[in-house]
Each structure stands twice: as structure tokens, then as C-alpha cells.
N, C-alpha and C positions, 0 to 999 in steps of 0.2 A: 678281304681287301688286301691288295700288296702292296705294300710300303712304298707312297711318294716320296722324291727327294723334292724337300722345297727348302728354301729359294734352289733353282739349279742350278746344278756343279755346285753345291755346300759341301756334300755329304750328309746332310742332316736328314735324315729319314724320319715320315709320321708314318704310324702304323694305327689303323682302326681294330680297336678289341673291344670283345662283348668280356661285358664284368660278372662272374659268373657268383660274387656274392652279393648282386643287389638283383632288381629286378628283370625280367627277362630278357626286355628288350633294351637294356641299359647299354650304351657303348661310352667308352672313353678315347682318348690317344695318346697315343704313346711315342714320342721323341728319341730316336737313337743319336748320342753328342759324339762325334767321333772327337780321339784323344788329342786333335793338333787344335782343336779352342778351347785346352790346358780348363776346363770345369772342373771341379773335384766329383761333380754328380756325372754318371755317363748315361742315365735318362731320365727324361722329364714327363709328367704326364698331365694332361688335360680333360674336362669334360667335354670342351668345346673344340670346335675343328678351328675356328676362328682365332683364339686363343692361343692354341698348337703354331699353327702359321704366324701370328706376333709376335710372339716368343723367338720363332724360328728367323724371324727375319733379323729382330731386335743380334740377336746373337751371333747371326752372319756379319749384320753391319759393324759389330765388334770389332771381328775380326780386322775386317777390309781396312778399319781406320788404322788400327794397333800394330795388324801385320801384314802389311800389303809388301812388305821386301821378303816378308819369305816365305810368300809363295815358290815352290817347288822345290822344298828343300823337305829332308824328312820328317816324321817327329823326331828320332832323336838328335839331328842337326839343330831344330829349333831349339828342343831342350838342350843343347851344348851353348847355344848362342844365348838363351837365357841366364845361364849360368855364369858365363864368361861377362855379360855386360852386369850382372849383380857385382863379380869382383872387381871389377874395374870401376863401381861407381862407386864403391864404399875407399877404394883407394884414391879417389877424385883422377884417376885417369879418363880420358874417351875413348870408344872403341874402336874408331879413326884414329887415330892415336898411336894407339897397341899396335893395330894391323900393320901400320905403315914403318914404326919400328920393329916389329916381328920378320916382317918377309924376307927383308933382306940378310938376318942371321940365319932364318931358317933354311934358304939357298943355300948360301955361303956353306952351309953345315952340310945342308945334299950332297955338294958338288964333291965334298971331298969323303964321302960317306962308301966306304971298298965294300963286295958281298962278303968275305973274311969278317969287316964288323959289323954285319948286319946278321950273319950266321950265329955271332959271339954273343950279340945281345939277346936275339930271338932264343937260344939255347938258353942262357941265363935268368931269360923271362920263364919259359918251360920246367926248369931246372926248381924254381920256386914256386909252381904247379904242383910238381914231383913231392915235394916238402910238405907242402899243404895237404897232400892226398887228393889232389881234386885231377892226378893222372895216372895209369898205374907207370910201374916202374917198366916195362916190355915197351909201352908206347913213348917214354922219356929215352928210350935209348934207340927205338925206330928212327924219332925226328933226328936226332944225331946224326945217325948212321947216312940219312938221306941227305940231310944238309950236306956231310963231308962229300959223299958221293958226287951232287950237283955242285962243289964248290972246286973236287977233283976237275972233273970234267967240261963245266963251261970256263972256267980261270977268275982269279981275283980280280974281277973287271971292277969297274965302280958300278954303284946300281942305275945310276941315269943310263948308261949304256946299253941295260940288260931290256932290247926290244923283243917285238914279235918273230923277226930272222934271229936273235939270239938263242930265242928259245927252240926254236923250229931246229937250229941246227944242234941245239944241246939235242933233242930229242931222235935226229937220226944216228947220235952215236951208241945211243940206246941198246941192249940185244935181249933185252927182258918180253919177257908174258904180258898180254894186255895185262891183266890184273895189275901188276905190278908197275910196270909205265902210269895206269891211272893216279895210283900212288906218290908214285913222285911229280907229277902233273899235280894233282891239289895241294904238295906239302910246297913245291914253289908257290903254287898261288897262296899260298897260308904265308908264306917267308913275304911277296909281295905286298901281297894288304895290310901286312903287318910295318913294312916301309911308306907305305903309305898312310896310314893310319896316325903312324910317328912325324909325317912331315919332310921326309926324306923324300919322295917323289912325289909329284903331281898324281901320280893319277897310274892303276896297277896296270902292266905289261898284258898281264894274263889277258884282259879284258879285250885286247887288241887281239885272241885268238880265234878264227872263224871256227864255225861246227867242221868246215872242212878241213882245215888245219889240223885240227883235234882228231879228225875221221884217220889222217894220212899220219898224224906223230904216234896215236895210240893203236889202232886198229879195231878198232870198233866202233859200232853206232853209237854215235855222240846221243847222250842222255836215254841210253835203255834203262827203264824202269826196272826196278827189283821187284820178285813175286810178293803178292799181298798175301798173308795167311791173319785169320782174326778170332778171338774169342769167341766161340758159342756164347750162347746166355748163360749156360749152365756152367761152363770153364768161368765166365766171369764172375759168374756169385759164390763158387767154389774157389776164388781167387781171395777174397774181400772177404768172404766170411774164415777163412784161414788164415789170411793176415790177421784180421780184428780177434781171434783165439789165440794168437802169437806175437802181443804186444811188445813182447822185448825185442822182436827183430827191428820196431819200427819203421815197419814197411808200408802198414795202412794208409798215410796221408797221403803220400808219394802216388800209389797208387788210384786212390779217388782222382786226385786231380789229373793224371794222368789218361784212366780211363773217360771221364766224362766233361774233363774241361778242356782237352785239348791241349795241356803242357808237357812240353819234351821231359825222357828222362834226367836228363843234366841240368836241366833246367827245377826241376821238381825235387830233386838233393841237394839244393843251395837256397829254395825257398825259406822264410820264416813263418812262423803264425801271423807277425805281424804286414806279411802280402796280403792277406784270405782279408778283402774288406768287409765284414761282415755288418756293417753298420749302412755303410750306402743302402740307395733306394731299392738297389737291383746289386746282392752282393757281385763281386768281382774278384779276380787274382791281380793283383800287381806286377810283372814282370819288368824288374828293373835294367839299367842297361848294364848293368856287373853282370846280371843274371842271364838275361837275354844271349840268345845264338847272333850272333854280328853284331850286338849292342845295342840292338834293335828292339828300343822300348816299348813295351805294349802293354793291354789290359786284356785279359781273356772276357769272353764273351759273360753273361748273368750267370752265375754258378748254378747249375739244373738244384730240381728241387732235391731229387734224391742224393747227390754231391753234398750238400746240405745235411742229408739226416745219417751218411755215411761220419760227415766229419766229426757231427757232434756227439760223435762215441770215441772221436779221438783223444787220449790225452795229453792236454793242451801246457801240461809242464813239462812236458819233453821237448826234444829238436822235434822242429817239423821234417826235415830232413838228414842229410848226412856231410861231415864235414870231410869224412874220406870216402871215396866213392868204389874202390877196391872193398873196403866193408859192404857197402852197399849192394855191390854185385855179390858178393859169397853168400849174403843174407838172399837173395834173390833167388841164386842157385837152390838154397835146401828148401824158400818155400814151396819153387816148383817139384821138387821133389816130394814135400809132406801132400803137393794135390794132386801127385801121381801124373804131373805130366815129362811123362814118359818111360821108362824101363831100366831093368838091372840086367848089363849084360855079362854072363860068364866067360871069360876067357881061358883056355886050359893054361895050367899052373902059374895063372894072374889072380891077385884077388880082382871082386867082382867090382865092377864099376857102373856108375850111373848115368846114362846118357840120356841129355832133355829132348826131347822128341822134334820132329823137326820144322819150323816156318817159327818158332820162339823168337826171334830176332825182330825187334821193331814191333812187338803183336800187339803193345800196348796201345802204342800211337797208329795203327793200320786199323786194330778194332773199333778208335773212337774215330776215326776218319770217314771209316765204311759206316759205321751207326748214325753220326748224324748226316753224313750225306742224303741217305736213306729216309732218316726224319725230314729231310730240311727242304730233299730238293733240287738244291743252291749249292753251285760249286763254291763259288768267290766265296760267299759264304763258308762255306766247312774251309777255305783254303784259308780266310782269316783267320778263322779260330783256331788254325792249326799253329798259323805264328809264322803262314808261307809269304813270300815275296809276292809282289803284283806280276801278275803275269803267269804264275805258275799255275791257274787253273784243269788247266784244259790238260795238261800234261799227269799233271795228279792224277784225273779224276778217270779216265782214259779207262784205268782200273779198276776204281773204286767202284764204279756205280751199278756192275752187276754182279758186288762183293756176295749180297745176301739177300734173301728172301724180302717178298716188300711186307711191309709192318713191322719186321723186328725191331726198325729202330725206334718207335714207339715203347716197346717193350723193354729193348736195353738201357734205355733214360726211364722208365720204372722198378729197375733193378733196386731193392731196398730192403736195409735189416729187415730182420725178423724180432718181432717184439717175442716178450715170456709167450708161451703156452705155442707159437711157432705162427703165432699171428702177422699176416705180412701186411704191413701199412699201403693201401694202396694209393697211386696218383693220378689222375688221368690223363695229364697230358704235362709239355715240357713248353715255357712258355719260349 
């Protein structure tokens, strides 16, 4: 059966499953809660269909009474507005209140806001990035370099100024490589949402750029897809079992959740243990908005079962990840090295070096994208778990879906230690 959404337009899906530890013909259902009706449970299950649907309604009508003003706003919008009306009610402020004395400081502060200081703080914010380890030091002097460049060449405007014909003509003075034009094409949009995000603009430039703008300032097809390349089965367990032999690099968790749960590498070296919900109905990862790519809070889909019997050989008194991410990468390097993915080459009178073989880039997140695509089916589907935007489906998956053979991805969500005697626990399916 495929998942009804009831009541419509909720989001709340029931889904019919047969219970495969009672009787044959036993079925239950099962409730997916998406995250904006703030549950701490993200599914419910019932015997009765009847039941499923009362629940589902009861939980809709929540909603409609509690948040009918913010409908269409994100989750983490809602959760910033949650937040804000907590401080403001323990200060005995209103949030009418606030707003109405906030906007007109925060104008006032736009209006006189040069890109000279919007370059000095964004540098400043990165600068302490740098410090932390969570940049390396090559990419803390890129953004530099690029800021001065775009700050040479469109002039110390103020940033309300900086429209779509601004940008348009910063871009014809251009004489760079697509490559590179792309480059500083996203580091402005990174310097904009970043004015934005601060209150300094309404609402980012970039956004005002058409795919054809973009066609005529860079010189290329706007949003060409990079090549997919993925794990075999056998790279992937030759991955995880080399990790799990080489606990000091602490590379194992990172990678479980990577491979099978669908979270970004950056995202996966900032995690704690205490994300991995291990106690809910249906464990989950937490991804907070510190954590999250655009601050974009989410929960990763039910941790597969073999995710699960990976982690519980991790140990759980170390970081789960890494506080510098330049570590992280060197560790990365020599594990692909210990699994021989890829070659020693000799150079005459160089010593020998080690080059990783080549489509490495992204294989984590391409492999688990192609895999459960494979299992699932479902674009939207594998595009949420992925942690993509709405909308990005179709463009995703374009590639994905004659990544790999059909069944493997059954197979690669059975991927699992090997007990003593080289006994391998088997699963049979991923729920």
C-alpha cells in the first residue's frame, strides 16, 4: 500500500505494514509526523486504520488552532519564532512590541551598512572559522582574496544599492574561466545571504539573477550537474570495516551516517552522540541549525537497521566527530589509502607519491543517494533524506536513477559487521 496523506495537504502520511513478528496476516499503521508539528515522536503507530486517521486529524487540528500564522514559513523560521517569543515572554515583552521597535533600528543600521563593512565583518566571522578548525587555512584566504577583488571592482557602494544590473555589470568586467567566474558568483551570493541573514537587506540580490543572466555573466549552462561516481558494495564494506580496525582515526561514525543516513560530510564532523536519538520509537539524527547547510533544521529519515549495528561497535566515549576538519580530511586521505583506493605513482628523481583514484569527491553522499534511490523508488523521498531543498528533485535524480544495477540497493542497506567466526548478521529488508 502507499502512504496516504490524511487529512490533505498535512503532510502526515499513514502507511499500511504487515508485522512480520506476529501473525501472518497481521497488519498495523504507521504515521510519518513531519518536523513543523514540533512532536518529539516523528512516528506513531496504530493497529487500527480508524485510529491512524483520529490521531491524524486530532494533530492536524493542533496545528491549524496553535499555528495558523505560520503557515508558509520554514521549519527553521518557525523554530527562530518560537524561540524569540520564549525570550520575549519571560522578559514580559510582546512580540508586537519588539517588531515594531526593532525595524526601524534595523533600517536605519541597513541604510548606512558600505560592502567595505559587510566584507570586514563576513571576513571576521570566517577569520573565527579559521581558528576553530572548521575552515582550512587555503579556503580562509580564497574568501579574502575574492571579497577584495569584488570589492576592487564593483566600488564601496552601500549594500541596498547592490541590485541585479549591479551585479550584471560587476560580471562583465570579469576576464576569468567559467570555473572561476562561478566562484566568485557563489562567494557574492555567500557575502549576500549573509547581509541578509544579519538584517542588513530585505531580501538577497543574487536571487533576482535569471538562469539567463547567469548563462550570459558565466558562460555556461546554468546548473550542469557534476558526474556521479559511487561505492561498490564491496568498496563500501572494505570502507567501514577499515575504519572500524582503525579506531584512532575516528573516522567510523562519520562515515555510517554518511553512507546510510544521508548526512553531509560537514555536517557529520560537527555531530555529537547526543544527535543519534537512539531512544525514540524510530531512532533518528538530529540535525541542528548550527549544524545544518543554510541553518536548515531537520531530522534524518529512521536510522536503517544496519546504521544501527555499525554504530554500536562505535566507541561512544570519544567525539563523534571532529572539532578540526583539516584533521578530518588527512585522516580521510590515509584511510583511502590503507583500502587501496588508488595508486603509488613514481616520478623520476621525485619521491613516490599517492594519488586517490579518481570520481573520490562527493562518493559518500552520491553512493547513499544512488542506493536508496534504488531501494525507494521515490525521488522527493531520497531528496529529503538527502537534506535537499524543495524543488530539487527532478534535477538530482536526472542522474541518479540509472546509477546502479536494480536490487543492490536492498543489498547496500544490508551491509553489516561481521560477527567472531566471520559470521554475517543478516537483515532482510530496510524498513
Amino acid at each position: 500500500m502507499q502512504p496516504i496523506e490524511y487529512p490533505r495537504n498535512s503532510g502526515l502520511k499513514i502507511r499500511e505494514r504487515k508485522n512480520s513478528s506476529t501473525s501472518k496476516d497481521s497488519i498495523s499503521f504507521r504515521i510519518f509526523i513531519p518536523a513543523k508539528y514540533g512532536l518529539q515522536k516523528r512516528y506513531k503507530q496504530f493497529t487500527k486504520l480508524k485510529d491512524a486517521r483520529d490521531y491524524c486529524t486530532n494533530v492536524y487540528d493542533n496545528l491549524k488552532r496553535s499555528g495558523r500564522g505560520l503557515r508558509g514559513l520554514s521549519e527553521s523560521e518557525i523554530s527562530e519564532v518560537q524561540l524569540a517569543y520564549k525570550k520575549l515572554k519571560d522578559a514580559g515583552i510582546s512580540l508586537t512590541e519588539a517588531v515594531d521597535y526593532a525595524i526601524p533600528k534595523l533600517r536605519a543600521k541597513a541604510q548606512n551598512r558600505m560592502l567595505s563593512d559587510l566584507i570586514s565583518e563576513y571576513n571576521n566571522w570566517k577569520e573565527n572559522d579559521f581558528e576553530k578548525g572548521l575552515i582550512r587555512e587555503v579556503t580562509f584566504k580564497a574568501i579574502k582574496k575574492k571579497s577584495d577583488y569584488i570589492l576592487k571592482h564593483l566600488g564601496d557602494l552601500n549594500i541596498a544599492e547592490i541590485d541585479r544590473d549591479a551585479i550584471k555589470a560587476l560580471f562583465s568586467k570579469f576576464k576569468f574561466k567559467v570555473r572561476t567566474k562561478e566562484n566568485y558568483y557563489n562567494h557574492l551570493g555567500s557575502l549576500m545571504k549573509y547581509a541578509t541573514n544579519e538584517g542588513y537587506i530585505e531580501s538577497n540580490p543574487i536571487d533576482n539573477i535569471t538562469d539567463t543572466d547567469k548563462r550570459i555573466m558565466i558562460g555556461r549552462r546554468v546548473n550542469a550537474t557534476e558526474d556521479i561516481n559511487i561505492l561498490t558494495l564491496k568498496d563500501t564494506r572494505t570502507l567501514l570495516e577499515t575504519a572500524l580496525a582503525n579506531p584512532h582515526m575516528g573516522l567510523l561514525p562519520g562515515l555510517i551516517v554518511q553512507l546510510f543516513c544521508g548526512v553531509r560530510a560537514t555536517e557529520s564532523a560537527m555531530l555529537s552522540w547526543q544527535d543519534i536519538k537512539y531512544d525514540a520509537d524510530s531512532p533518528y539524527i538530529n540535525i541542528s541549525a548550527e549544524i545544518a547547510k543554510g541553518r536548515n533544521i531537520r531530522h534524518t529519515e529512521e536510522i536503517p537497521k544496519n546504521a544501527l549495528l555499525w554504530l554500536s561497535l562505535c566507541d561512544k566515549s570519544k567525539p563523534f566527530g571532529f572539532s578540526n576538519l583539516k584533521r578530518r580530511d588527512n585522516q580521510m586521505d590515509r584511510l583511502k589509502q590503507k583500502c587501496g583506493f588508488g595508486k603509488w605513482v613514481k616520478e623520476k628523481g621525485k619521491k613516490d607519491r599517492w594519488v586517490v583514484r579518481k570520481g573520490m569527491k562527493n562518493v559518500l553522499r552520491h553512493s547513499f543517494g544512488s542506493y536508496h534511490f534504488e531501494l525507494h523508488k521515490d525521488a522527493i523521498r531520497t531528496s529529503r533524506a538527502m537534506g535537499h531543498k524543495y524543488g530539487n528533485d527532478d534535477l538530482l535524480f536526472t542522474h541518479y536513477r540509472e546509477a546502479i544495477p536494480r536490487g543492490e540497493g536492498d543489498k547496500y542497506f544490508n551491509i553489516v559487521p561481521k560477527q567472531s567466526g566471520d559470521k554475517v548478521i543478516l537483515i532482510t529488508s530496510v524498513a
